[in-house]
MMTF fields as JSON, N, C-alpha, C and O atoms, coordinates in Angstrom:
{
  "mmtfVersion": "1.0.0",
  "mmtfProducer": "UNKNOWN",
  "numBonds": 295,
  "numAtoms": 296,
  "numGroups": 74,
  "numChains": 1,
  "numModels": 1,
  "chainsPerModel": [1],
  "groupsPerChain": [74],
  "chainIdList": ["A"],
  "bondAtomList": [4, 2, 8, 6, 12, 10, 16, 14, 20, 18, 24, 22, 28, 26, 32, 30, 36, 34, 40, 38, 44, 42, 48, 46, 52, 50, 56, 54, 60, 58, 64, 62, 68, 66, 72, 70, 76, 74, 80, 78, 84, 82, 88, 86, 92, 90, 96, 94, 100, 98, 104, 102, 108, 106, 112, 110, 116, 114, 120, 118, 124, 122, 128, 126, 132, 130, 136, 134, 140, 138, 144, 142, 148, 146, 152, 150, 156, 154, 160, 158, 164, 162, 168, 166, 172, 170, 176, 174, 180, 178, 184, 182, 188, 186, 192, 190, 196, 194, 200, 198, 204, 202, 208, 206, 212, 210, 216, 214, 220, 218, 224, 222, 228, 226, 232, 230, 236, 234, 240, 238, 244, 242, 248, 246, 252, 250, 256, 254, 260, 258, 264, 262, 268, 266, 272, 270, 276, 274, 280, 278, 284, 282, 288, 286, 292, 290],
  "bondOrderList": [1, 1, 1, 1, 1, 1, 1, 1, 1, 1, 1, 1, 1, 1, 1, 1, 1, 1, 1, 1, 1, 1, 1, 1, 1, 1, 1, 1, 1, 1, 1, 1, 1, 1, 1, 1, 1, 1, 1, 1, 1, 1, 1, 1, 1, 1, 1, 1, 1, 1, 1, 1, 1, 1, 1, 1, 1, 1, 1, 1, 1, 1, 1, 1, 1, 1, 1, 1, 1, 1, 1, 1, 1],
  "groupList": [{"groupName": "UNK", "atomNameList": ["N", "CA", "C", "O"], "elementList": ["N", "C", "C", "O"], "formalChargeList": [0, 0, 0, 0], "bondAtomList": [1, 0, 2, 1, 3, 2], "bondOrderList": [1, 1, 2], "singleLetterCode": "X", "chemCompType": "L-PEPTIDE LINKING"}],
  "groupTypeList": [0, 0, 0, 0, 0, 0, 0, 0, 0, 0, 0, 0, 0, 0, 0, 0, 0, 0, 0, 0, 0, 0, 0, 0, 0, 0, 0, 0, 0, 0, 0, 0, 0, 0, 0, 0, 0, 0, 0, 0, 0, 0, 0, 0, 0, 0, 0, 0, 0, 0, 0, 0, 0, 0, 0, 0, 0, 0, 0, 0, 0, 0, 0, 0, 0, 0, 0, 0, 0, 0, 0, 0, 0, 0],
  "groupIdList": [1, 2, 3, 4, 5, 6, 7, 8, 9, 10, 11, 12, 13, 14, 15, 16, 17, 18, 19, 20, 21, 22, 23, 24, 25, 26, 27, 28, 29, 30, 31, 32, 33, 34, 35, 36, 37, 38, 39, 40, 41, 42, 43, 44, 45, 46, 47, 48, 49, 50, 51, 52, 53, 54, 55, 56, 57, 58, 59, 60, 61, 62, 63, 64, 65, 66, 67, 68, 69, 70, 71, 72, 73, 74],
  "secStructList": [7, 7, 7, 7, 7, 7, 7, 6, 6, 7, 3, 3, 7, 7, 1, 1, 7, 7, 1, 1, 1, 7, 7, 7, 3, 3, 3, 3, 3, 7, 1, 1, 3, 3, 3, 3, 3, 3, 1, 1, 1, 7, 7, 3, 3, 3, 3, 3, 2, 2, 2, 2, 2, 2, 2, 7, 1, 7, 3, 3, 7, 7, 7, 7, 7, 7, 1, 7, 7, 6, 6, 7, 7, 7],
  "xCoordList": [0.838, 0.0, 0.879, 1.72, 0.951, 1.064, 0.681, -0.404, 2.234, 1.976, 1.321, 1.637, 0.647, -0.476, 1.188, 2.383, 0.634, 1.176, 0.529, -0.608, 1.55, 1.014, 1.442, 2.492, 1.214, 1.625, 1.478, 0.268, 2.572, 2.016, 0.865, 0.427, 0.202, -0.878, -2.454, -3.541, -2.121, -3.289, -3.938, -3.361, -5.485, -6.327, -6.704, -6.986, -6.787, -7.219, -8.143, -7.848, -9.386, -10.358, -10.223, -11.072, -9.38, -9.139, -9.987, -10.934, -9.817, -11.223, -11.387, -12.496, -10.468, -10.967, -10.942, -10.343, -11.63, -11.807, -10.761, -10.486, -10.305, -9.268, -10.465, -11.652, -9.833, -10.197, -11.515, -12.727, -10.468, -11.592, -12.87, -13.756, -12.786, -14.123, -14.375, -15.466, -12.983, -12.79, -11.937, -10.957, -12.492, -11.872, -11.28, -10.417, -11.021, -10.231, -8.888, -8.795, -7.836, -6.207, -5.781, -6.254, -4.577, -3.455, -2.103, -1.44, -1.786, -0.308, 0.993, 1.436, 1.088, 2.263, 3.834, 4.777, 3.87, 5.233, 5.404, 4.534, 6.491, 6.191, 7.955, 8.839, 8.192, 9.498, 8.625, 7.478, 9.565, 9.132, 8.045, 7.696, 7.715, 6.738, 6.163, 6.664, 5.035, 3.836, 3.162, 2.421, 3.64, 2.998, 1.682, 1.621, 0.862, -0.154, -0.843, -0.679, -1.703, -2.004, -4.192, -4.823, -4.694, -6.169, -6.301, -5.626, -7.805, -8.341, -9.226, -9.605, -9.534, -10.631, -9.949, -10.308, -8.799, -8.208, -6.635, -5.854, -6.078, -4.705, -3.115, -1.911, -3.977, -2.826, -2.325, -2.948, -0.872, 0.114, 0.385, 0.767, 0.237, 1.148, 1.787, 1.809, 2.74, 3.164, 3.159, 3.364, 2.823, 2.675, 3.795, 4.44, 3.618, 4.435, 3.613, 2.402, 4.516, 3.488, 2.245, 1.19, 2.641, 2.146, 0.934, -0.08, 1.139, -0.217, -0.976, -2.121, -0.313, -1.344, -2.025, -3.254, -1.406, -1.937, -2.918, -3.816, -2.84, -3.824, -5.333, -6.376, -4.918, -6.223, -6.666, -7.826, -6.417, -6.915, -7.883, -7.498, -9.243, -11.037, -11.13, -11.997, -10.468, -10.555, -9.798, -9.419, -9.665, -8.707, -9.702, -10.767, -9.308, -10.529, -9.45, -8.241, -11.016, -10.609, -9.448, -9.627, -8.542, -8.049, -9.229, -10.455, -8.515, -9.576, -9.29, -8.138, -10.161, -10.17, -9.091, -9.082, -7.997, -6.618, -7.394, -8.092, -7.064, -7.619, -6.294, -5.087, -7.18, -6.404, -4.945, -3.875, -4.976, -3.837, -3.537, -3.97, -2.878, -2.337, -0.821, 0.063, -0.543, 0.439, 1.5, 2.318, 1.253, 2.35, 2.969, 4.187, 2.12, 2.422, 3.874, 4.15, 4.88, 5.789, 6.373, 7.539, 5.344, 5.464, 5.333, 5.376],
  "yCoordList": [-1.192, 0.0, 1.25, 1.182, 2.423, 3.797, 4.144, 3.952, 5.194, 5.694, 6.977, 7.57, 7.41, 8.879, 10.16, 9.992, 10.995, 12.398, 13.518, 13.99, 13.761, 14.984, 16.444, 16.223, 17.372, 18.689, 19.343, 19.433, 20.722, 21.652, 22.231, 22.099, 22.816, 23.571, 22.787, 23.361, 21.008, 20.355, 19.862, 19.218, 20.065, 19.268, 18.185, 17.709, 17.613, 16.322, 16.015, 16.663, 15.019, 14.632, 13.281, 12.455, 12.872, 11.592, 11.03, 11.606, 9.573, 9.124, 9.339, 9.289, 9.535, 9.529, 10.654, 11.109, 11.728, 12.583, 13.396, 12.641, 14.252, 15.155, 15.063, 14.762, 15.312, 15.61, 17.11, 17.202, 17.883, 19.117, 18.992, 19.841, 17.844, 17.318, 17.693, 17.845, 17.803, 18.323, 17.137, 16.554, 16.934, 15.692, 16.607, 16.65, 17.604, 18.55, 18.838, 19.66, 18.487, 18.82, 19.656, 19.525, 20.701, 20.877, 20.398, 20.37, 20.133, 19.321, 20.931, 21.759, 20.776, 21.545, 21.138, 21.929, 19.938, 19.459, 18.065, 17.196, 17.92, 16.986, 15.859, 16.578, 14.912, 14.514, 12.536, 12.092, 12.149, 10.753, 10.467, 9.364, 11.589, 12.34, 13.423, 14.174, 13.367, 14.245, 14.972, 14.534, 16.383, 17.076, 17.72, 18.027, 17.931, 18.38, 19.078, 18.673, 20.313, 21.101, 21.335, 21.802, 20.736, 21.079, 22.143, 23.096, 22.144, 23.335, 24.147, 25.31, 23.041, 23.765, 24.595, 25.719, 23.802, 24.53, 24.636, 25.082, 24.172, 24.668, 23.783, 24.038, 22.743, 21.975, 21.151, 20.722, 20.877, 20.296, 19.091, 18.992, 18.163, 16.751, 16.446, 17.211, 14.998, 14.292, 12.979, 12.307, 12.563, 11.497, 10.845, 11.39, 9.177, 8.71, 8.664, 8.454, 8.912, 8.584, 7.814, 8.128, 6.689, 5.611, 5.38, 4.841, 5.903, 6.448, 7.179, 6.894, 8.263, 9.514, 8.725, 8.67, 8.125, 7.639, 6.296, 5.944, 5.696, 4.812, 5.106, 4.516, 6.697, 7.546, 7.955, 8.029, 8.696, 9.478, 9.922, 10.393, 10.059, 9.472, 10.51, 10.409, 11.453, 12.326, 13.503, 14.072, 13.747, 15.499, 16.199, 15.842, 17.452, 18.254, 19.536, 19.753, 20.255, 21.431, 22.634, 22.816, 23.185, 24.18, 25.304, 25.2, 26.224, 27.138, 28.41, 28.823, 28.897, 30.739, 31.255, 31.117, 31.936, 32.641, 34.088, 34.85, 34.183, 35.995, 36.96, 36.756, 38.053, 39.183, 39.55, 39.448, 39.874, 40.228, 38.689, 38.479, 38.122, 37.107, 37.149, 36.979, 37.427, 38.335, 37.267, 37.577, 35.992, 34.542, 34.427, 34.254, 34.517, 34.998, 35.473, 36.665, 34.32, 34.794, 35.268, 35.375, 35.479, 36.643, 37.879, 38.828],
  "zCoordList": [0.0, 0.0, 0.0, 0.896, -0.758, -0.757, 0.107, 0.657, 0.576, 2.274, 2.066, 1.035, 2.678, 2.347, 2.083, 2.328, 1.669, 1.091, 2.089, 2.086, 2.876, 4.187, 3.553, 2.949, 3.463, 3.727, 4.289, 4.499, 5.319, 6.1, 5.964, 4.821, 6.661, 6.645, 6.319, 6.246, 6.121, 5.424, 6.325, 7.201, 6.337, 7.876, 7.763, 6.663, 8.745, 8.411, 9.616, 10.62, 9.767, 10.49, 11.321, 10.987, 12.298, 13.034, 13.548, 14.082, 13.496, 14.248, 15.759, 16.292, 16.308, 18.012, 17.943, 16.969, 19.022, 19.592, 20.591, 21.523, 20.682, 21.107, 22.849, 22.974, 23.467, 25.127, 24.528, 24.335, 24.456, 24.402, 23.276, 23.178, 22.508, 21.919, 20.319, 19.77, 19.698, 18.333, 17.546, 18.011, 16.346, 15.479, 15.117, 15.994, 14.309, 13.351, 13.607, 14.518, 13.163, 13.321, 11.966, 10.837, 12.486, 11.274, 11.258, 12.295, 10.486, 10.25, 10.418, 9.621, 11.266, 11.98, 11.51, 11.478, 11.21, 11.538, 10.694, 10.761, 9.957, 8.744, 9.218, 9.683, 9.141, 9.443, 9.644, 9.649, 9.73, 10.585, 11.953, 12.374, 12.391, 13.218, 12.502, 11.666, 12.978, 12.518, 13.605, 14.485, 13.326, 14.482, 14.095, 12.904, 14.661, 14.659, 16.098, 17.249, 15.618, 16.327, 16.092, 15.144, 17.475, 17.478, 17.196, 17.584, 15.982, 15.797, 16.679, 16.542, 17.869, 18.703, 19.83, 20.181, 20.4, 21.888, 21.471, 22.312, 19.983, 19.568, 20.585, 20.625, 21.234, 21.638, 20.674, 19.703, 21.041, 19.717, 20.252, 21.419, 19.545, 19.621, 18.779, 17.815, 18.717, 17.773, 17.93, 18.941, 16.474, 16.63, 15.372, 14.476, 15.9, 14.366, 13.223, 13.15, 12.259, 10.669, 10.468, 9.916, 11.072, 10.829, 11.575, 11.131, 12.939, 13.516, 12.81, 12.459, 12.541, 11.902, 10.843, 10.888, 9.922, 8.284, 8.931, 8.167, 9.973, 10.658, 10.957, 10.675, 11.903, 12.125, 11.62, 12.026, 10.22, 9.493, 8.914, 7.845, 9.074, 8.235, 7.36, 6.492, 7.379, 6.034, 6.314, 7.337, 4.695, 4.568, 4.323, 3.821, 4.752, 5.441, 4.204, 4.112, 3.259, 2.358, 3.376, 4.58, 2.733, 3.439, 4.281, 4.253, 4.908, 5.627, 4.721, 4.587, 4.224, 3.741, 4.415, 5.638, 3.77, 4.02, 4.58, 3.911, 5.89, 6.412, 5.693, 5.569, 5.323, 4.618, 5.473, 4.873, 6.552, 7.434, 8.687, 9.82, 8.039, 8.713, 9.093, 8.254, 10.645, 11.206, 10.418, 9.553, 10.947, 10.527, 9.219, 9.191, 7.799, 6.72, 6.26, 6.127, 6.004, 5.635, 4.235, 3.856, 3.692, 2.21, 2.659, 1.877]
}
């Protein structure tokens, strides 16, 4: 099987539930570990690949880019 294709900034929908009660993650951090950060309360974990590509129940469309986004390194 083809190992999934991650990129920064891409969301994705896990099957278990985060504590604070949000499936929704962003991919923070790309390497042999996969970091990711909740969209609801913004805590970060990491996990291994292989976890992440285990959990995964769907990629979730990007979010609308806000006009003044301080982070924005252009």
């Amino acid at each position: 099987m083809q190992p999934m294709r991650f990129e920064l900034g891409q969301r994705l929908r896990l099957r278990k539930k985060h504590p604070c009660g949000s499936f929704d993650w962003e991919i923070v951090r790309l390497g042999a570990d996969i970091g990711l950060r909740c969209e609801k309360c913004s805590r970060r974990i990491l996990l291994p690949r292989s976890e992440v590509e285990r959990r995964v129940k769907q990629v979730l469309p990007p979010l609308p880019r806000t006009e003044l986004d301080p982070f924005d390194e252009e």
